[in-house]
C-alpha positions in Angstrom: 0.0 0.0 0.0 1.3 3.4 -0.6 0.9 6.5 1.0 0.3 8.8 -2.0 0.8 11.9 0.3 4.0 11.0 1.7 5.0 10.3 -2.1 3.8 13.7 -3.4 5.6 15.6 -0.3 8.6 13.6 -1.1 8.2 14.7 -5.0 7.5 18.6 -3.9 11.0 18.3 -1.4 13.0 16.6 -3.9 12.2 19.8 -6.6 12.9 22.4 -3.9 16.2 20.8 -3.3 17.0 21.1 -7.0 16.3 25.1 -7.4 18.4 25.5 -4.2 21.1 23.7 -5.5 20.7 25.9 -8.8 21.1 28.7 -6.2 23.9 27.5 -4.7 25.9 27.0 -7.6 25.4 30.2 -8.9 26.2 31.4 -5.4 29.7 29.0 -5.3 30.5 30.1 -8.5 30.8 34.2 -7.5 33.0 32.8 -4.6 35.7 31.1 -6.8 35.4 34.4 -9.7 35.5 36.8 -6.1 37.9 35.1 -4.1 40.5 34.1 -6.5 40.1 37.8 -8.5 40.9 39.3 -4.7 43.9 36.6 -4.1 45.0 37.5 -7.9 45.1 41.3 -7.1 46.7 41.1 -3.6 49.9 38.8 -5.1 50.2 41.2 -7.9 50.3 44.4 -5.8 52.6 42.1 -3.3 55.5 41.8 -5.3 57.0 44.0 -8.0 56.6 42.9 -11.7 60.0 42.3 -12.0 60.1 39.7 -9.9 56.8 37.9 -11.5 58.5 35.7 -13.8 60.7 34.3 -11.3 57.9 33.4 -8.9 56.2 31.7 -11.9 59.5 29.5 -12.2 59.4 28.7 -9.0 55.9 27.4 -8.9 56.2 25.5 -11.9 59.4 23.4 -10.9 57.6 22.8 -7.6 55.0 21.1 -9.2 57.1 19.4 -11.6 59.9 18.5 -9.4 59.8 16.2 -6.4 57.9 18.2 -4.0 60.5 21.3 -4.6 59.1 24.7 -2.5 56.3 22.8 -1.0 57.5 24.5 2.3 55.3 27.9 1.0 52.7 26.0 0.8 50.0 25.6 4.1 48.4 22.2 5.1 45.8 22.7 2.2 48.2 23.5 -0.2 47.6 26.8 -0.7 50.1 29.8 -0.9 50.1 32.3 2.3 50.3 35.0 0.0 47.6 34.2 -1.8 44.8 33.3 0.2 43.1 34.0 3.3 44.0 33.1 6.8 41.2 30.5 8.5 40.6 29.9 12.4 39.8 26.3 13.6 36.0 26.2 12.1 37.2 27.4 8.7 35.9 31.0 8.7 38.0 33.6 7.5 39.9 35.7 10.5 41.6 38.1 7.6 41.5 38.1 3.6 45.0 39.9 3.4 48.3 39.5 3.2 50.6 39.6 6.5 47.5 39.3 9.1 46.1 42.1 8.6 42.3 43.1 8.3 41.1 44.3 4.9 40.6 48.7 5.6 36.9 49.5 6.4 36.1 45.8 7.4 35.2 45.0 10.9 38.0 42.8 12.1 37.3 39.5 13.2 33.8 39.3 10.9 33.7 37.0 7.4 36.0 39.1 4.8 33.8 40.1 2.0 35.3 37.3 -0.6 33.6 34.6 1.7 30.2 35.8 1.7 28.9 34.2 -1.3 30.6 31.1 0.0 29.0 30.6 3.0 25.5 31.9 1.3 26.7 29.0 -1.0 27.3 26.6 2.3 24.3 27.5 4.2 22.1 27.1 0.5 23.9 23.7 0.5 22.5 22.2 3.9 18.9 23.4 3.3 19.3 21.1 -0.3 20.8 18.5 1.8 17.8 18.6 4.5 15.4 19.0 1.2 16.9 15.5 -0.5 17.3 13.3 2.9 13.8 14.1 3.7 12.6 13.9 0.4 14.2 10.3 0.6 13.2 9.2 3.9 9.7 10.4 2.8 9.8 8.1 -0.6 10.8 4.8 1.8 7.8 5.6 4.1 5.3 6.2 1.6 6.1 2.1 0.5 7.0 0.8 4.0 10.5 -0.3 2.6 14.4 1.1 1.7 13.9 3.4 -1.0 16.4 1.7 -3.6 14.2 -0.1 -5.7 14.9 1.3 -9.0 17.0 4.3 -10.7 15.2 7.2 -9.6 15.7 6.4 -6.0 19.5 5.1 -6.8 19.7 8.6 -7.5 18.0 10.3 -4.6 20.2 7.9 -2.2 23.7 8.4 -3.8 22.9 12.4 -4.3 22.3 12.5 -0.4 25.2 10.7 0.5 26.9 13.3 -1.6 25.8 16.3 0.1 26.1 14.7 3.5 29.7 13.7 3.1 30.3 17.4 1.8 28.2 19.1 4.6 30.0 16.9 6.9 33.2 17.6 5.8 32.8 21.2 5.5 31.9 21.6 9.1 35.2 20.0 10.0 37.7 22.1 6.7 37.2 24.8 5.0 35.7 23.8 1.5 34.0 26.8 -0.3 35.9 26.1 -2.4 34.8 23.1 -3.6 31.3 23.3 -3.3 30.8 24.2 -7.2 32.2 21.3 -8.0 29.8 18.9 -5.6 27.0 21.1 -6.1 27.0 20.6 -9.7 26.6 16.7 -10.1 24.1 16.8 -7.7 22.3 18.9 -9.6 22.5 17.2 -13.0 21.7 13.8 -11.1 18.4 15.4 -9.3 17.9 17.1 -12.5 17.5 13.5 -14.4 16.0 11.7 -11.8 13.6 14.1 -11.8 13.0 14.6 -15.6 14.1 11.2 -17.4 14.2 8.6 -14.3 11.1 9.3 -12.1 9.1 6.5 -11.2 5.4 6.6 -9.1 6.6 5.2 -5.5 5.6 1.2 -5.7 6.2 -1.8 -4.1 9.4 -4.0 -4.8 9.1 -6.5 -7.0 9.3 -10.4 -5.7 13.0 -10.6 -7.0 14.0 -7.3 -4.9 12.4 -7.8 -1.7 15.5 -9.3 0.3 17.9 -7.9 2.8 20.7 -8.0 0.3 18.8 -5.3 -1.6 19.5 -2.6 1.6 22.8 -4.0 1.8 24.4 -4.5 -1.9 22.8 -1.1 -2.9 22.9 1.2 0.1 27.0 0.6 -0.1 26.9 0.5 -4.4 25.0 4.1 -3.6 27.7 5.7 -0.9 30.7 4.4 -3.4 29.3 6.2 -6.1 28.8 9.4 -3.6 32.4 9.0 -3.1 33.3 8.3 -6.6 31.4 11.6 -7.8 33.3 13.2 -5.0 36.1 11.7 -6.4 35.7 13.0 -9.7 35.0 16.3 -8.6 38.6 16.7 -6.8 40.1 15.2 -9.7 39.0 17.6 -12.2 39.9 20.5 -9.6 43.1 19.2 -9.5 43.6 18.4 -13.3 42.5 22.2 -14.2 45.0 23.9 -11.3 47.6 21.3 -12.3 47.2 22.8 -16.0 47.8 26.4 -14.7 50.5 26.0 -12.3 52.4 24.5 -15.2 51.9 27.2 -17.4 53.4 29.8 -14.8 50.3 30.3 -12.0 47.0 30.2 -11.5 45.2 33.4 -12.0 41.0 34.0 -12.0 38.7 31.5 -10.3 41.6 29.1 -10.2 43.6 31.3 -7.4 40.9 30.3 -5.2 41.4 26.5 -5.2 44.3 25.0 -3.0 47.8 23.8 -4.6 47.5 20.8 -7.7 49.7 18.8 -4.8 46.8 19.3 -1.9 44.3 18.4 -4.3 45.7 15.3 -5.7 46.1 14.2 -2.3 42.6 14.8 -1.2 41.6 13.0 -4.7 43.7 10.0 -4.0 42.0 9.6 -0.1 38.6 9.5 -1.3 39.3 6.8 -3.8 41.3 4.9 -0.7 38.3 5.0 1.1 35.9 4.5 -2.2 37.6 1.4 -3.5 37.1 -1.1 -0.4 33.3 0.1 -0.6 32.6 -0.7 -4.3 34.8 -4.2 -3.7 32.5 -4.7 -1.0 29.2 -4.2 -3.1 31.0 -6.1 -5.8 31.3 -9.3 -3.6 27.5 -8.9 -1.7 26.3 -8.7 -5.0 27.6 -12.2 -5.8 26.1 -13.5 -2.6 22.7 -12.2 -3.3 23.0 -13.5 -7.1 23.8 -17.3 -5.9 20.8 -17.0 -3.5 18.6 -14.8 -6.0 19.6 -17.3 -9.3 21.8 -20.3 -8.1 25.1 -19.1 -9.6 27.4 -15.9 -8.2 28.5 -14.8 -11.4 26.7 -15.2 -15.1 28.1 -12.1 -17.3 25.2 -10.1 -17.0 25.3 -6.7 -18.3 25.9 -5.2 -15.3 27.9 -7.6 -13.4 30.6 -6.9 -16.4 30.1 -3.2 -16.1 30.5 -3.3 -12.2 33.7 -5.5 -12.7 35.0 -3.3 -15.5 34.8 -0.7 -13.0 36.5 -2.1 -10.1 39.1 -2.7 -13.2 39.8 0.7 -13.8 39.6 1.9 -10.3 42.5 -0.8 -8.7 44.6 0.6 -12.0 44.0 3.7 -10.6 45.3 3.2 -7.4 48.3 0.8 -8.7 48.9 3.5 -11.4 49.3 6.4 -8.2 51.3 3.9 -6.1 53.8 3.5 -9.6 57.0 5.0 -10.0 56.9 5.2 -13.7 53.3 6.8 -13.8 52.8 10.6 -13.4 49.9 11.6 -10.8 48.1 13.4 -13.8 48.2 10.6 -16.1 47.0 8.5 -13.0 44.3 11.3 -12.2 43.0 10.8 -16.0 42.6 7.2 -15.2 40.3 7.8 -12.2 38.2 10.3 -14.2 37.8 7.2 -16.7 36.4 5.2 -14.0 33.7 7.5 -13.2 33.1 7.4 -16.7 32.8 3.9 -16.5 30.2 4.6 -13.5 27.9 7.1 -15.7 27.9 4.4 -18.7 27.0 1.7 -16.2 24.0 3.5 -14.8 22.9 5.0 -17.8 23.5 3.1 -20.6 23.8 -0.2 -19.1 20.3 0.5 -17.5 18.6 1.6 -19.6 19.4 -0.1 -23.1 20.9 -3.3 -21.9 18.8 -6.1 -21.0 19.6 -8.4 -18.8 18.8 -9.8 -15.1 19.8 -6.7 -13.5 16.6 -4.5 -15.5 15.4 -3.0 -12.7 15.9 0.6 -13.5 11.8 1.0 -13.5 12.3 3.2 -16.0 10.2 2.9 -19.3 12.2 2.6 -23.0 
């Protein structure tokens, strides 16, 4: 039995938390064009132009080199000179150089190049509120876990999402890289909304085992942590690009050193890869019990495989002498590629055992 008003309330939340993450994009993205315009213009007015092309030299054999002048770097990897000072719960104590407080701004208040980052932030955790209860809602509507076919996938994995980067930006300071979660939230609400949806049902006979809440609930978080994943790879990729070419300048001055963010990208795929192994495995469990064999070839068996594939080359590709931690990166970003061709494609063209998506085609 389903509770059609539960359903509809979930439907209503689920759309609110997509125009507030519109907001907060657009929001996230003034931060990075503010903040890295303001760290642009203090480094210029900082040191005389005659010495520019040296500092450029130096930052480019840095990151080149074997970890060369990573001592003017902070813990985040960003430059001192170029970015703002933080106090333990990541606010901003003073946006300019040498500790001082910007003229006419009240000391000890957000400096002005933060606002639209923590309007950005606090947008953020209302979407996150929006989408968890919009999720909770869907499972109470059926009486059951809400991961019964691609629409909810979606709603589960985007939650994870924005709870691991709500979480995480309690703890750091990560205006920063709220454009880049933001965004594939958005597109993934977007689709669920406009290509996936499905009218809140009961499972089908096949999908109503305790495997279900266990194989998918951890498929959902890996694939939170992949997009995550992705998202700091890209960061790092595109800073990586600019610190080679002599510095970063424009929106790219506000993200931390290509070294930080490669590290950051690398630790969530650490802690990623275990997860999807994990779902790989229970999967296998609940096929012998399901259909009497643990693995047949289906569709999306291979496609999971082929992306536990890429993602140990990842790691052994990072954890190789011989291999470069772009070229590495590049590899990872083909594994989430592999992850948007499994749930897409793979769902909805390919038949097989696994067709489940609940989507019509």
């Amino acid at each position: 039995m389903t509770n059609t008003t539960q359903a509809l309330a979930s439907d209503y939340l689920v759309w609110g938390a997509v125009v507030v993450l519109a907001l907060a994009l657009l929001a996230f993205s003034v931060h990075l064009a503010v903040t890295g315009s303001a760290r642009t213009r203090r480094a210029d007015r900082a040191e005389p132009a005659d010495d520019r092309a040296p500092r450029a030299a130096v930052v480019g054999a840095g990151v080149a080199g074997s970890g060369e002048g990573a001592g003017r770097l902070d813990a985040d990897g960003l430059d001192p000179a170029r970015t703002a000072r933080t106090d333990g719960a990541g606010s901003d104590v003073t946006e300019s150089t040498g500790g001082t407080t910007p003229p006419g701004h009240p000391a000890g208040s957000p400096a002005p190049t933060r606002r639209w980052g923590v309007v950005g932030l606090q947008l953020t955790w209302l979407a996150t509120f929006a989408v968890v209860a919009g999720t909770v809602l869907r499972a109470l509507s059926v009486s059951r876990a809400p991961l019964g076919n691609m629409y909810e996938f979606a709603l589960v994995t985007v939650s994870f999402a924005l709870l691991v980067y709500s979480g995480w930006s309690l703890r750091r300071d990560r205006l920063w890289l709220g454009a880049f979660i933001v965004l594939p939230a958005l597109l993934i609400l977007g689709a669920a909304r406009l290509w996936w949806y499905t009218e809140a049902s009961q499972l089908m006979p096949a999908l109503d085992n305790i495997w279900l809440v266990i194989h998918v609930t951890i498929a959902t978080l890996s694939i939170a942590l992949f997009t995550i994943g992705a998202a700091l790879a890209t960061a790092y990729l595109l800073k990586d690009r600019a610190e080679r070419r002599g510095g970063a300048d424009g929106w790219l001055a506000a993200l931390p050193g290509a070294q930080a963010l490669e590290r950051m990208t690398y630790g969530i795929h650490i802690f990623a890869f275990p997860l999807w192994t994990f779902a790989l495995v229970s999967g296998a469990v609940w096929a012998e019990q399901a259909w009497g064999r643990y693995w047949g070839w289906d569709p999306k068996e291979t496609w999971t495989f082929v992306i536990w594939v890429v993602y140990a080359a990842y790691l052994h590709a990072r954890a190789t002498t011989g291999w470069s931690t772009r070229r590495a990166t590049v590899v990872a970003l083909a594994g989430f590629g592999c992850v948007i061709l499994n749930y897409t494609v793979v769902n909805l063209l390919m038949t097989g055992l696994h067709s489940y998506s609940g989507v019509s085609t």
